[in-house]
C-alpha positions in Angstrom: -15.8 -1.6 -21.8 -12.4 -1.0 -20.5 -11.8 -3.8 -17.3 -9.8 -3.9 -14.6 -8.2 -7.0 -15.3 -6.8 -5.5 -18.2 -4.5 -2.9 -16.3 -3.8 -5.9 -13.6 -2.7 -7.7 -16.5 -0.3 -4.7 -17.6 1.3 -4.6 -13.8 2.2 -8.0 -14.0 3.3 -7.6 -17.7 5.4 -4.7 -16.4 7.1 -7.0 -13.8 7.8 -10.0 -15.5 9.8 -7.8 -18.1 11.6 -6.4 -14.8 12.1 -10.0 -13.8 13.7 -10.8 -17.2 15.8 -7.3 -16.9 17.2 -8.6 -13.4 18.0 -12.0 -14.5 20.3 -10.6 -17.3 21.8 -8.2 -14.9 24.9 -9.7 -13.8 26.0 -6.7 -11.5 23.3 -8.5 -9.3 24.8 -10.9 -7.4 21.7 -12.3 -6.1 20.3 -12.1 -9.6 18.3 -15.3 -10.3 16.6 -14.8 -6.5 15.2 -11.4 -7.7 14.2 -12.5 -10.9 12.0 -15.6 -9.9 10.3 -13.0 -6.6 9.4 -10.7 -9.0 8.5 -12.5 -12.2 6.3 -15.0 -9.3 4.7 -11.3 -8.4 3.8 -10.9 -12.3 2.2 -14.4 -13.2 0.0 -13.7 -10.2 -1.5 -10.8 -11.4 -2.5 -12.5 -14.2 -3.0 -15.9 -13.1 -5.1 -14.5 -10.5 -7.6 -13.3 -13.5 -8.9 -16.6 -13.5 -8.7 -17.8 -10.0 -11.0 -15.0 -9.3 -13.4 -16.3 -12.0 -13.2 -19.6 -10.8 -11.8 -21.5 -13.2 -8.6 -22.4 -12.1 -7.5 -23.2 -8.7 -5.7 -21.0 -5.7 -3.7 -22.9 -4.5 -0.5 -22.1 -6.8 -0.9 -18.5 -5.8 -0.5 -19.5 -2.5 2.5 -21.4 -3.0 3.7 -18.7 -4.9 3.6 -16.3 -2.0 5.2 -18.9 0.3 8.5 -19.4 -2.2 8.3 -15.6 -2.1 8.1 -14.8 1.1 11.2 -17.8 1.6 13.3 -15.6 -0.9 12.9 -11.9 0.8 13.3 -13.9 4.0 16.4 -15.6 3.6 18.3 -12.3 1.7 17.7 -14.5 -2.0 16.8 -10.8 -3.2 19.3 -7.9 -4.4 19.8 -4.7 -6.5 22.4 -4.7 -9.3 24.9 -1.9 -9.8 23.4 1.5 -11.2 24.6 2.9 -14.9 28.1 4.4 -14.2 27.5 8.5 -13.9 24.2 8.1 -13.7 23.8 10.1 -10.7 25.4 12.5 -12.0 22.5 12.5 -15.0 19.5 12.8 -12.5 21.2 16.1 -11.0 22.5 17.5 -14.3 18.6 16.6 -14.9 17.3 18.1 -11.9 18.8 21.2 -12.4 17.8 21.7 -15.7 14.1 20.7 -15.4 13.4 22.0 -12.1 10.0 22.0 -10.7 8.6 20.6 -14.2 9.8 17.6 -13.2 6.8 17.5 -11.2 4.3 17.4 -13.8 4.3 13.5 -15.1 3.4 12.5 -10.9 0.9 15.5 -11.1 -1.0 13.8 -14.1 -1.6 10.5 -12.4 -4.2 12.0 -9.9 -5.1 14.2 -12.3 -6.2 11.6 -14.5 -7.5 9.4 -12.2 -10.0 12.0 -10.9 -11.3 12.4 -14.2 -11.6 8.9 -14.8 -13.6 8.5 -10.9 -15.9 11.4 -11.4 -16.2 12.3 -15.2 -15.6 9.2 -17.1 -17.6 7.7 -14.9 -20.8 8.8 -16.2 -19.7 8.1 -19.8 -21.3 5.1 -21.7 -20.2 3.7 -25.2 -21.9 1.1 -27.4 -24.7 0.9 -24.7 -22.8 0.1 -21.5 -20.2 2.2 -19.4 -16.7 3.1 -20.8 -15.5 2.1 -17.9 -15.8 -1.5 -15.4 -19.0 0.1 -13.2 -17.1 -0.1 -9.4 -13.4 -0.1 -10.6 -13.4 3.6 -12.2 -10.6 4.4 -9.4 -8.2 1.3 -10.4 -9.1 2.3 -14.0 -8.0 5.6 -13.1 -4.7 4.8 -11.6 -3.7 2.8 -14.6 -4.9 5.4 -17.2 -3.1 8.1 -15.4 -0.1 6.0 -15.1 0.7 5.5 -19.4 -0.2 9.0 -19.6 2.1 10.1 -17.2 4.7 8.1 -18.8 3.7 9.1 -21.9 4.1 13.1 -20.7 7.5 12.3 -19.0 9.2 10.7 -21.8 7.9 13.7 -24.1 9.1 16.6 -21.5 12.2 15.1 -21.4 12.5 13.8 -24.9 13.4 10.2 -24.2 12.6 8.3 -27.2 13.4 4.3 -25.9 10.9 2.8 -23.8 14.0 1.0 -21.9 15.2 3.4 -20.5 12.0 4.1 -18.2 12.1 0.7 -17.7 15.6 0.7 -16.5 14.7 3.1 -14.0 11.7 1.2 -13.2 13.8 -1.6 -12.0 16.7 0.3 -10.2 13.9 1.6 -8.0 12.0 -1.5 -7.5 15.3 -3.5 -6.4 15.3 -0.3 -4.4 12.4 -0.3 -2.5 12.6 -4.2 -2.5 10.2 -6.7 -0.9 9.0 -4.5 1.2 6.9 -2.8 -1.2 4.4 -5.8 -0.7 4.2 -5.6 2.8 0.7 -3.7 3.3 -1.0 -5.7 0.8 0.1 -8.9 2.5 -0.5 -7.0 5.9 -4.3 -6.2 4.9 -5.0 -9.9 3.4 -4.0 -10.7 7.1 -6.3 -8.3 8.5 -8.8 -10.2 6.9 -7.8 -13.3 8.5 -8.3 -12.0 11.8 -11.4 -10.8 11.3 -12.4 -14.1 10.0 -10.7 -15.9 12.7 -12.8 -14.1 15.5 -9.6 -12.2 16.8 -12.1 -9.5 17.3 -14.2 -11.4 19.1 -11.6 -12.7 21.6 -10.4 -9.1 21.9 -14.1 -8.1 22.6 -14.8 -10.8 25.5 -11.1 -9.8 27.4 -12.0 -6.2 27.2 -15.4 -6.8 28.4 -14.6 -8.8 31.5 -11.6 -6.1 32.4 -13.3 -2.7 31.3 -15.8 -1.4 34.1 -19.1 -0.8 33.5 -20.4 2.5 32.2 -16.6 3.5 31.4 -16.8 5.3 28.9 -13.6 7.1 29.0 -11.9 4.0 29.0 -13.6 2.1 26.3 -11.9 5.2 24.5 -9.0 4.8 25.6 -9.2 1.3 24.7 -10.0 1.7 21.9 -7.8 4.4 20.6 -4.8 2.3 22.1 -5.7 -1.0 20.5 -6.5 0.5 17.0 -2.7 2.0 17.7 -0.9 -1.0 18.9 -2.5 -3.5 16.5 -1.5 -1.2 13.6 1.7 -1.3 15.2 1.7 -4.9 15.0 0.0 -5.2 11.1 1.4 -2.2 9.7 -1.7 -1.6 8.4 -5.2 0.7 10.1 -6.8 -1.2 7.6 -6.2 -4.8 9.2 -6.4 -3.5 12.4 -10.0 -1.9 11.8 -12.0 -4.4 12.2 -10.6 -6.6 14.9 -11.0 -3.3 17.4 -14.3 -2.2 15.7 -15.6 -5.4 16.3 -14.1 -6.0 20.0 -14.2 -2.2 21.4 -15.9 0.5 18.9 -18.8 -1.0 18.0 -20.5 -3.0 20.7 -19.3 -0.7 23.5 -18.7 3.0 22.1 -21.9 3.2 19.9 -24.4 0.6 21.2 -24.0 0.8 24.7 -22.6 4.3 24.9 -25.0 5.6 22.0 -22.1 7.3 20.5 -21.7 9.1 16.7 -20.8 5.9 14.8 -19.5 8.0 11.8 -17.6 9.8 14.2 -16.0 7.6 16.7 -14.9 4.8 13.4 -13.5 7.5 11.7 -11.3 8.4 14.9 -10.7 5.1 15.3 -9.0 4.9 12.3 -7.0 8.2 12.6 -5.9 6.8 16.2 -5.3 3.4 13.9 -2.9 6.0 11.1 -0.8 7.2 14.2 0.4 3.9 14.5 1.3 3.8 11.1 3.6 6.6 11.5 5.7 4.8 14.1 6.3 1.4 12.9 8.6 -0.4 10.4 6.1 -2.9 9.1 4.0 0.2 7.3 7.2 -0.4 4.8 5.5 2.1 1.9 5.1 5.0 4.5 8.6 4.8 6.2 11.1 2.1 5.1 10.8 2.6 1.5 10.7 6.6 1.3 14.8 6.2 3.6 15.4 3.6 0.7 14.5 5.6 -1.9 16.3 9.1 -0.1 19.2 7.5 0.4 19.1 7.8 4.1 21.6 6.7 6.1 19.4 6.1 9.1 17.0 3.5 7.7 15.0 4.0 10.9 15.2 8.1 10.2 11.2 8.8 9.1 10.4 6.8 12.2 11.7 8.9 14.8 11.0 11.9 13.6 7.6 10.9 13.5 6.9 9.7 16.9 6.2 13.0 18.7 4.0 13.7 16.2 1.8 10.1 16.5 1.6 10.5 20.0 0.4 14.3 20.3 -2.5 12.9 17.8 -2.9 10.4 19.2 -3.8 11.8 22.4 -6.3 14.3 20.9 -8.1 11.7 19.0 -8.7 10.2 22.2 -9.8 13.8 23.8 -12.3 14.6 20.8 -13.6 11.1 20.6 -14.8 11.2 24.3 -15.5 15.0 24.3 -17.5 15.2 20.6 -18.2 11.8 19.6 -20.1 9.7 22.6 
């Protein structure tokens, strides 16, 4: 049976040879800072293996985020110099391959929608080819070598460095904030265990009026929007407003859809998304990765667009959905 641990054990393989890369890198003045964040990021991926089987304590990975979070924090981080001419490469490149170049991102979906739907069903020596609730991750990961494996054969690179190479010039790209909504959603999870929802749900009671329904949409709607402001995340901010607002007022006192008015809730929660700088994946790293000179560029241009949705996820909630 193929696990999931062993393609989180290949990410974190994949980073701590990054980490190695950057610490011999010494057009990276911040060097040994971006070696030890990144090659922390990799021993927790494996590491975590075992901490999640209960044999070996959490507490290092804890301190491990804290000394990373201390790096990205005080600028302990950089990107060394890129290959002289090779931008001039990725156009001559561009121009050459054109829209093939698509192909190697095309096969990771690709393959991970066969791994999710067909592999799925496929059993060897008596048990499932694949972990039985992980196909997805599984997926991802296959999809990934083979994409890899297709890109370096449509463009006839024989040396697995110079993948890697790239690999790290867009990581020090994107920098820490790549982490961002996975650290955002683990403190989702903390609010919800910390009753944030509850608190929420007690100051919206005593303030919202009685048989408002219109409101409790609004309320709703607004919160999921500003706390996903605030977490970067719909995710994290899903179930401190489901549990305050959407739940206890908009389906079991106002009877509404439940399917309905969660989903809107968390397309209200995705307009937020679209207009802040701590969903780093969605805006800060694309203006990285462009080039940009406006870091801040994806942002505005986005935020007529959240608040026209926005608005009509409020109208259809109230009109359709209670």
């Amino acid at each position: 049976m193929i696990k999931a641990e062993w393609f989180y054990w290949l990410v974190g393989g994949l980073f701590l040879v990054l980490a190695a890369q950057m610490l011999t890198d010494r057009t990276n003045p911040r060097r040994h800072g971006s070696a030890l964040f990144w090659g922390l990021l990799g021993l927790g991926f494996i590491y975590g293996t075992w901490v999640a089987d209960h044999r070996a304590p959490a507490e290092p990975l804890g301190a491990a985020v804290l000394v990373m979070a201390g790096l990205a924090g005080f600028g302990r981080t950089g990107r060394g110099a890129p290959p002289e001419g090779a931008a001039e490469r990725r156009a001559a490149g561009a121009r050459r391959f054109g829209g093939r170049l698509f192909v190697p991102a095309l096969t990771v979906p690709a393959v991970a929608l066969a791994c999710a739907v067909g592999l799925k069903k496929v059993h060897w020596d008596g048990g499932p080819l694949l972990q039985k609730g992980s196909e997805t991750v599984l997926g991802l990961g296959i999809g990934s070598v083979v994409a890899l494996v297709v890109g370096m054969v449509m463009l006839r690179e024989k040396r697995l460095a110079t993948p890697l190479h790239a690999g790290r010039s867009m990581l020090e790209s994107m920098g820490w904030a790549v982490l961002l909504p996975q650290l955002l959603a683990t403190l989702g999870a903390i609010f919800a265990a910390a009753g944030v929802g509850d608190q929420v749900r007690r100051i919206t009671a005593a303030v919202l009026p009685d048989g408002s329904v219109f409101l409790a949409v609004v309320v709703y709607c607004a919160g999921m929007f500003l706390f996903t402001v605030v977490m970067g995340n719909g995710f994290a901010a899903f179930p401190v407003m489901t549990a305050a607002v959407g739940w206890p007022v908009l389906v079991e006192q106002a009877h509404g859809n439940a399917p309905a008015v969660l989903a809107l809730g968390m397309l209200a929660g995705f307009c937020g998304t679209l207009v802040t700088p701590m969903a780093a994946n969605y805006n800060l790293v694309p203006a990285a990765l462009l080039e940009l000179g406006d870091r801040y560029g994806p942002i505005k241009a986005q935020l007529p667009t959240a608040f026209i949705l926005l608005g009509c996820n409020m109208a259809i909630m109230f009109l359709f959905a209670v």
